[in-house]
N, C-alpha and C positions, 0 to 999 in steps of 0.2 A: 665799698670796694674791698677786693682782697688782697692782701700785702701778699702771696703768696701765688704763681701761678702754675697750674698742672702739674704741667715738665718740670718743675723746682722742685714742688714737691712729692714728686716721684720720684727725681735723683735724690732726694734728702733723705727719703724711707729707702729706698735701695739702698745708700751707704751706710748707713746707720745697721741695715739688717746685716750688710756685709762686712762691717766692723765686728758688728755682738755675734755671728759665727767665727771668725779669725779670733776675738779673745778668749770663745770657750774652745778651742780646738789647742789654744795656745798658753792658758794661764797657769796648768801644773802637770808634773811627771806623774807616767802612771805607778800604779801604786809595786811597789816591788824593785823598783831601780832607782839606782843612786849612781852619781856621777863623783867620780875622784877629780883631783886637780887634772889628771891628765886627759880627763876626759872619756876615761874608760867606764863602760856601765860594767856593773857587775849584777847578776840575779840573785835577789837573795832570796828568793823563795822556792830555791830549789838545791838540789846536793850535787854539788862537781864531782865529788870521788861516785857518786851514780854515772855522773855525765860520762866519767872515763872510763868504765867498763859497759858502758852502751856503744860508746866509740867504737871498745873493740869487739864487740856484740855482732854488730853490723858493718864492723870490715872497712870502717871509713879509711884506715891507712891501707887497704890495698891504693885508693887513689891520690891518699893527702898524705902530706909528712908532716907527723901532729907529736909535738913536743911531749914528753912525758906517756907516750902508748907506745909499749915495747912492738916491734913491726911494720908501724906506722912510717912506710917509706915510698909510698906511688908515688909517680908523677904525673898521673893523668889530671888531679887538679891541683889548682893552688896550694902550695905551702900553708897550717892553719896554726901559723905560728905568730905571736904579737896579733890577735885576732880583736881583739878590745880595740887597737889604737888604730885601727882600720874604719873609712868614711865608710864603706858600703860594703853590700853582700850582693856577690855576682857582679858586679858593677855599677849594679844600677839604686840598687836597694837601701835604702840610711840603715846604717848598722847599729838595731835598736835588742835587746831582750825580747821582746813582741816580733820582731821582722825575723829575727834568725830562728827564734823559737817556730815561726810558720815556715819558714822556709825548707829548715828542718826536714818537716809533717809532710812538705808538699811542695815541692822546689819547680815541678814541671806545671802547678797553676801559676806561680809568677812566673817564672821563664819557660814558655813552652819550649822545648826541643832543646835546654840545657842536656848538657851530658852527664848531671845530677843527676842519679835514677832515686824514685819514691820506694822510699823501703818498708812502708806502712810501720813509721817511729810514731809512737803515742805523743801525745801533749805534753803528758809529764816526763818521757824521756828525753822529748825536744827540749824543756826546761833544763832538766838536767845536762843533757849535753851542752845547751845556750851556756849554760853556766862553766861548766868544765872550758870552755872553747875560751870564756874573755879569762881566764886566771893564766892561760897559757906564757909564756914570754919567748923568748930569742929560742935559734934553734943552737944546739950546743954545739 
């Protein structure tokens, strides 16, 4: 006799497969971010004083009012001030180094028909500005 029937142990190999995915997806940060007490990441594998003259490279305060970029006073988007201590990007997004950094590069593949326009920003200036964006603070 089997102490074991089908159905059992097909749910038992399903959860187990669905537990050992949920612990590798979950068990460490990726390599380059660190979280402070307050839970801001910071990137450290890129240069924020880059990030801040790519900002103004690309005219991001024609539509954002971005702390520390002389100009920087649109109001077409959000404020990108206190940008670390913020849950999401766009609203929808977890506000990770990796998310903003893509988001960045290419804002209309996550949100199609955002009012973000694609400014073809390279990888590393999306780093760079990721980076410049979470050191920001209050707006003065």
């Amino acid at each position: 006799m089997n102490v074991y029937s089908y159905p059992a142990l097909i749910s038992l190999m399903g959860g187990l497969l669905l537990a050992g995915l949920l612990a590798t997806g979950c068990a460490t940060e990726p390599a380059g971010m660190t979280m402070t007490a307050d839970y801001v990441e910071t990137v450290d594998w890129a240069d924020p004083a880059l990030g801040q003259a790519a900002i103004r490279t690309y005219g991001c305060g024609a539509c954002h009012i971005i702390p520390g970029v002389a100009g920087a006073t649109g109001t077409a988007g959000p404020p990108l001030d206190n940008f670390g201590q913020r849950a999401y990007i766009a609203g929808s997004l977890p506000n990770t180094p990796h998310n903003l950094t893509l988001w960045l590069q290419n804002p209309q593949a996550i949100e199609p028909g955002t009012a973000m326009p694609n400014l073809a920003v390279s990888r590393a200036e999306a780093r760079d500005m990721a980076a410049y964006l979470y050191t920001v603070g209050e707006l003065d």
